[in-house]
KETOR-581336 format. One record per residue: residue number from 1; residue in one letter; x, y, z of N, C-alpha, C, CB in turn. Coordinates in pm, 1 decimal. Glycine has a CB too. Layout:
residues N
REC,NUM,A,X,Y,Z,X,Y,Z,X,Y,Z,X,Y,Z
...
end
This chain:
residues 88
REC,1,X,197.2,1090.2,-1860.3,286.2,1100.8,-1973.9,419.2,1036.3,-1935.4,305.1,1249.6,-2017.6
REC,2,X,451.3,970.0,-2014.3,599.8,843.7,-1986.5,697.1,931.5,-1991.5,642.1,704.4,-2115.6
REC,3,X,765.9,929.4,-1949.2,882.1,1022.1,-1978.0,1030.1,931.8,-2065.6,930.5,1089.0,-1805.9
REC,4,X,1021.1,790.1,-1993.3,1148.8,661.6,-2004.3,1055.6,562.8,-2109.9,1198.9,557.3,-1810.1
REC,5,X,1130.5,513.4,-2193.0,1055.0,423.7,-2224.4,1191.4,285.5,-2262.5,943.8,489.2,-2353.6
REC,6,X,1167.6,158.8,-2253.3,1280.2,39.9,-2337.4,1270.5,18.7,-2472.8,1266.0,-109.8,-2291.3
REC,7,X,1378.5,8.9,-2521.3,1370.5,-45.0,-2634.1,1520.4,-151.9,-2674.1,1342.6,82.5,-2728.6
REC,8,X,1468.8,-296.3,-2750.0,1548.0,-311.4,-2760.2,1681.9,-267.3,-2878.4,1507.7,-390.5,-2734.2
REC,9,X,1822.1,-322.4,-2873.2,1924.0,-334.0,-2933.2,1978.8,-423.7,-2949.8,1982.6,-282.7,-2908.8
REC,10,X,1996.8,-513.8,-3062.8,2059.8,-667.6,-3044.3,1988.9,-741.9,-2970.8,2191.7,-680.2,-2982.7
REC,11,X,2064.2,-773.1,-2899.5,2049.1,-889.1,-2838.9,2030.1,-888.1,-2660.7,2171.6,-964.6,-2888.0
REC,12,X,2051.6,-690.9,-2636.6,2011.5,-578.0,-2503.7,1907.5,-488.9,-2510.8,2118.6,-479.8,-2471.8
REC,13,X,1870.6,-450.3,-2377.5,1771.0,-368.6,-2372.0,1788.5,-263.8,-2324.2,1685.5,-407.1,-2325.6
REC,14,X,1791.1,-143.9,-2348.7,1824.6,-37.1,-2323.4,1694.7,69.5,-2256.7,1888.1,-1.8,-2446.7
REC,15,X,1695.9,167.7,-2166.6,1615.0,276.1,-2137.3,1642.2,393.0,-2180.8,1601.7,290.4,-2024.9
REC,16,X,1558.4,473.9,-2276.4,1591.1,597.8,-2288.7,1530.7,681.1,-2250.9,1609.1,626.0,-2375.6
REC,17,X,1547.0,835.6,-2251.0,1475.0,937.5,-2157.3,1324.4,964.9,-2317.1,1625.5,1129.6,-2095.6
REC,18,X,1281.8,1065.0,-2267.1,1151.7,1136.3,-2390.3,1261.3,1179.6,-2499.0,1032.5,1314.6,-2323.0
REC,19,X,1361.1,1234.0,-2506.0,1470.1,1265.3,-2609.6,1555.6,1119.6,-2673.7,1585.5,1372.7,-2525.7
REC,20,X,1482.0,1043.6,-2650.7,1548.7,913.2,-2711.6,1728.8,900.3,-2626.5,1558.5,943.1,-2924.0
REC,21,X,1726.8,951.2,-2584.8,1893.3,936.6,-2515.5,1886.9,843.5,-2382.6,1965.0,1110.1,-2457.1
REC,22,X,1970.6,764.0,-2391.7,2040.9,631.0,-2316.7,2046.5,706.6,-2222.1,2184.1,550.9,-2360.5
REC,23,X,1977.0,649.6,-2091.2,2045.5,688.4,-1949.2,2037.7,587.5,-1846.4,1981.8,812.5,-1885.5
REC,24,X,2115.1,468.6,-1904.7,2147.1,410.4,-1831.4,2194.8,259.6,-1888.8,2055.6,427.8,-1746.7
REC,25,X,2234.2,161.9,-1824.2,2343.8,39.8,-1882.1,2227.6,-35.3,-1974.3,2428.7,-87.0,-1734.4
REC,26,X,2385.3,-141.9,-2043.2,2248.9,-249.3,-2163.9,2226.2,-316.8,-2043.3,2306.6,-385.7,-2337.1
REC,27,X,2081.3,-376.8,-2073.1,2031.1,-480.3,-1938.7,2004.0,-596.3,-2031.8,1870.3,-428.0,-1829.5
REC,28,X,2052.2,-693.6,-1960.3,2063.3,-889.1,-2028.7,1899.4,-901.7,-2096.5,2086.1,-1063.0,-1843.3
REC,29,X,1782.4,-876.0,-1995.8,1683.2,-870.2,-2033.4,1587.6,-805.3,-2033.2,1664.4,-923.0,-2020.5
REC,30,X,1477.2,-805.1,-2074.9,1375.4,-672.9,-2068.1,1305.0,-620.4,-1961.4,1275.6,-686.7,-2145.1
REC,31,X,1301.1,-775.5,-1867.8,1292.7,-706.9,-1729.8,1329.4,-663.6,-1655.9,1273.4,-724.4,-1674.6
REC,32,X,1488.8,-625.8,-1625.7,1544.7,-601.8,-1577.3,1522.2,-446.1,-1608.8,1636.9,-676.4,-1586.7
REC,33,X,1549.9,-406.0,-1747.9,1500.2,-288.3,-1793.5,1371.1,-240.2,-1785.7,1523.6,-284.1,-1898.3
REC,34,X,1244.2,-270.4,-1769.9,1166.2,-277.8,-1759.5,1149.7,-200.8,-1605.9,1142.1,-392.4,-1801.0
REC,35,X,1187.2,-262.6,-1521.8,1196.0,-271.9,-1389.4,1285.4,-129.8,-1325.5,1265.7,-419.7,-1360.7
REC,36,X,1383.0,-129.2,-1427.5,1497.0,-2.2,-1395.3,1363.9,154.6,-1495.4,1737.2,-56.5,-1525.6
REC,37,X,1326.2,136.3,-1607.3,1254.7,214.1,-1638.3,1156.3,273.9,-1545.2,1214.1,169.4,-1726.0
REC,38,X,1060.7,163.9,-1489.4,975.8,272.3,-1373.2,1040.1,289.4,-1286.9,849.8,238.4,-1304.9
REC,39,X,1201.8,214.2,-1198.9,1221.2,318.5,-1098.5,1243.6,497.3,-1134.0,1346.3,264.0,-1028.9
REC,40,X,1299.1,493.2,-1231.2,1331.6,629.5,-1345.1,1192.9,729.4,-1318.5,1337.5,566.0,-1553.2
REC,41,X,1074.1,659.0,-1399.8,994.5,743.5,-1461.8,903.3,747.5,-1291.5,913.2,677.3,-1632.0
REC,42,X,935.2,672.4,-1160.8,823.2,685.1,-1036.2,935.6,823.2,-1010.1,797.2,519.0,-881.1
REC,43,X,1048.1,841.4,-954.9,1157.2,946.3,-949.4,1129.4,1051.4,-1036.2,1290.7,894.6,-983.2
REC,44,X,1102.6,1054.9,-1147.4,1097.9,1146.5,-1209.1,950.7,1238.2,-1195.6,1134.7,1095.6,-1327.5
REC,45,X,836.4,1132.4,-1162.6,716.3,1173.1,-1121.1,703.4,1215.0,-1000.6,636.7,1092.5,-1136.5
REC,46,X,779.2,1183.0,-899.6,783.0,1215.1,-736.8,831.8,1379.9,-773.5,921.9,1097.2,-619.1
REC,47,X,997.6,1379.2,-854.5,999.4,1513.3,-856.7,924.4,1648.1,-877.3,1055.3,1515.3,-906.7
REC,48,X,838.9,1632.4,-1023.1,699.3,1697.1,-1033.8,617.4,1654.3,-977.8,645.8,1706.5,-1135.8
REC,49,X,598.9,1594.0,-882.3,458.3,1628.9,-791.3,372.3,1541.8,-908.8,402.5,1837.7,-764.8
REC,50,X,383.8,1442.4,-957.8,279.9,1339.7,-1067.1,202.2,1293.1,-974.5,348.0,1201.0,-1160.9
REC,51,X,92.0,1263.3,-1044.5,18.0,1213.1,-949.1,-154.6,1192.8,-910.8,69.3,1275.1,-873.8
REC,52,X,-220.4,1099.7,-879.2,-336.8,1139.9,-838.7,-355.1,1233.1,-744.7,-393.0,1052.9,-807.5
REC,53,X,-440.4,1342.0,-824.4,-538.6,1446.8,-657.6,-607.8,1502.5,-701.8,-475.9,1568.8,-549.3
REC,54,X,-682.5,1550.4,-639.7,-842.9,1616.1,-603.0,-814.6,1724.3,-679.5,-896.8,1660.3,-428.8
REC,55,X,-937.2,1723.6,-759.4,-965.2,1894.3,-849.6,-1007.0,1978.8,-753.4,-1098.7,1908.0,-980.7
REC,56,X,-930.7,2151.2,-717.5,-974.9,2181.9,-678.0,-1117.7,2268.4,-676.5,-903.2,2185.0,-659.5
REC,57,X,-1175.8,2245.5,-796.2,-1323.1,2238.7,-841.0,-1420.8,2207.1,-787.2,-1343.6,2180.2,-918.7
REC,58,X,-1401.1,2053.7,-847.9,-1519.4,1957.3,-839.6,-1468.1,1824.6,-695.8,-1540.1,1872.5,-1033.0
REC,59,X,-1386.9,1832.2,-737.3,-1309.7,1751.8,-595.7,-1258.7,1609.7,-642.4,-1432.8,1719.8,-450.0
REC,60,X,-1309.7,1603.2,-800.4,-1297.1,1422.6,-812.4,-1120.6,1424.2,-867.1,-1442.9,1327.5,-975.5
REC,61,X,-1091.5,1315.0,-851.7,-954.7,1333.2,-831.9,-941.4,1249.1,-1001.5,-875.9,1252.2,-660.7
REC,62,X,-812.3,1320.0,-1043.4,-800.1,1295.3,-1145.5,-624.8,1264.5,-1188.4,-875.9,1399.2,-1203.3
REC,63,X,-554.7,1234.3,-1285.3,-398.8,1236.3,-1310.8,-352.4,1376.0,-1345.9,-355.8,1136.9,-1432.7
REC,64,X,-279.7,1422.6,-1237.5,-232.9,1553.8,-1209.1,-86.4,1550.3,-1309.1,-209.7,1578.7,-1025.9
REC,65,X,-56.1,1607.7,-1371.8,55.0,1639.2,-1467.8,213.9,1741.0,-1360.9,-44.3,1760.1,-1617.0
REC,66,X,149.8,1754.1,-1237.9,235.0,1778.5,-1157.5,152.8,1925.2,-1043.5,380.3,1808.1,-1257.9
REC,67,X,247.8,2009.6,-961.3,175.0,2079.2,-862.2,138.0,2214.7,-963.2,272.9,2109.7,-709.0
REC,68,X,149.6,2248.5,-1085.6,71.3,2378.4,-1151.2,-54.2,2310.5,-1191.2,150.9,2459.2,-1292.8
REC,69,X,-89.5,2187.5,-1182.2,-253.1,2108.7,-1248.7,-328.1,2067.0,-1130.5,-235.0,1944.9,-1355.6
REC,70,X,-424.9,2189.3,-1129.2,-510.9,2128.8,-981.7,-623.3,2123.1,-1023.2,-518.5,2214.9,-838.8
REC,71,X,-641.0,2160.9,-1152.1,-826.7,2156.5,-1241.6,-852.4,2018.9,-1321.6,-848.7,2301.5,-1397.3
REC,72,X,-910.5,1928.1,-1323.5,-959.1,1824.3,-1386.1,-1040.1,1880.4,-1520.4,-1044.5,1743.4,-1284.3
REC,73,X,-958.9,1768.4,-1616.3,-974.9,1813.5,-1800.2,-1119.9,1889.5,-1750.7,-999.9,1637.9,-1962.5
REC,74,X,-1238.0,1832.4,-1704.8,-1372.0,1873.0,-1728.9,-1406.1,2032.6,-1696.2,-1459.7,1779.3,-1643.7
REC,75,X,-1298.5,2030.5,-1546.2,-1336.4,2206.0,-1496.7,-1259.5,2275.5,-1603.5,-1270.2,2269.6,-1316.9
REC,76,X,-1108.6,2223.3,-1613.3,-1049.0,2290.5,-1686.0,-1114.4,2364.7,-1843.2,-949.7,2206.3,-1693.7
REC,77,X,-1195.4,2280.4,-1883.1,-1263.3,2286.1,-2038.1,-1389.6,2384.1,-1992.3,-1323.5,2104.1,-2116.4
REC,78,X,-1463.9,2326.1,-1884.8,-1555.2,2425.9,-1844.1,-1517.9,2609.2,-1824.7,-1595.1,2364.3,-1712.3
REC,79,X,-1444.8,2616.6,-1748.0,-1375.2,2724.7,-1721.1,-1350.2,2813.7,-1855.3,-1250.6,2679.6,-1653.6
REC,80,X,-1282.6,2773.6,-1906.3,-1253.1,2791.5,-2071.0,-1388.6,2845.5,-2170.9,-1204.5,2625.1,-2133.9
REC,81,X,-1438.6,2760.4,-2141.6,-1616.7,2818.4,-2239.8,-1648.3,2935.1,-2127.3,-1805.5,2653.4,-2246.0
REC,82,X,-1663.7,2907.4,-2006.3,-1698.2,3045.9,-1958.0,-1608.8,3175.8,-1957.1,-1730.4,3028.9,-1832.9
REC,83,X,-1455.6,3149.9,-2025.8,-1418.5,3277.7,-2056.1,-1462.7,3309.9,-2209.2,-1265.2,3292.0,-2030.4
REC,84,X,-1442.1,3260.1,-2293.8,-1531.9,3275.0,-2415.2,-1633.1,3309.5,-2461.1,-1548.6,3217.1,-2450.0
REC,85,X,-1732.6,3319.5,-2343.1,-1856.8,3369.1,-2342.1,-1825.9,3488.7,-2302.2,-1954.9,3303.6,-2267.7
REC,86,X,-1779.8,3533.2,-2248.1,-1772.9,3621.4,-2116.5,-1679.0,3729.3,-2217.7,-1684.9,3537.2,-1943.0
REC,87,X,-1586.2,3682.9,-2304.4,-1500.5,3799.2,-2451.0,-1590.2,3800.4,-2523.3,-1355.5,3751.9,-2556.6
REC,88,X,-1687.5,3728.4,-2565.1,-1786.0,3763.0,-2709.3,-1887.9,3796.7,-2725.7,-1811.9,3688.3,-2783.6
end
């Protein structure tokens, strides 16, 4: 999940956070912004723990949403029907 994304303004390119808010200078071009956006959003993913790793399930490694996501969508969904069964 992106957190930064560019967009331009005029004739600049700007980065904003997931709240649409500017955090950081106009850049001449889009790569430059571009370039400043993933240092942002790799920093921002290092902080939560983003990331590929191992389900601790099944073991296959999957895009971790940070260190509270250690179940891959499949166990996670699995898990889920077996509490459902298990209330009804």
């Amino acid at each position: 999940m992106a957190e930064y994304r560019v967009q331009k303004v005029r004739d600049a390119f700007l980065v904003l956070n997931a709240e649409g808010e500017r955090v950081g200078p106009f850049w001449a071009n889009e790569l430059a912004a571009e370039r400043e956006r993933l240092r942002m959003q790799v920093a921002f993913d290092t902080r939560l723990k983003r990331g590929l790793r191992p389900c601790l399930s099944c073991n296959a490694e999957f895009q971790s949403q940070g260190i509270h996501n250690r179940l891959c969508d499949a166990c996670k969904d699995h898990a889920a029907s077996l509490g459902r069964e298990m209330a009804g």
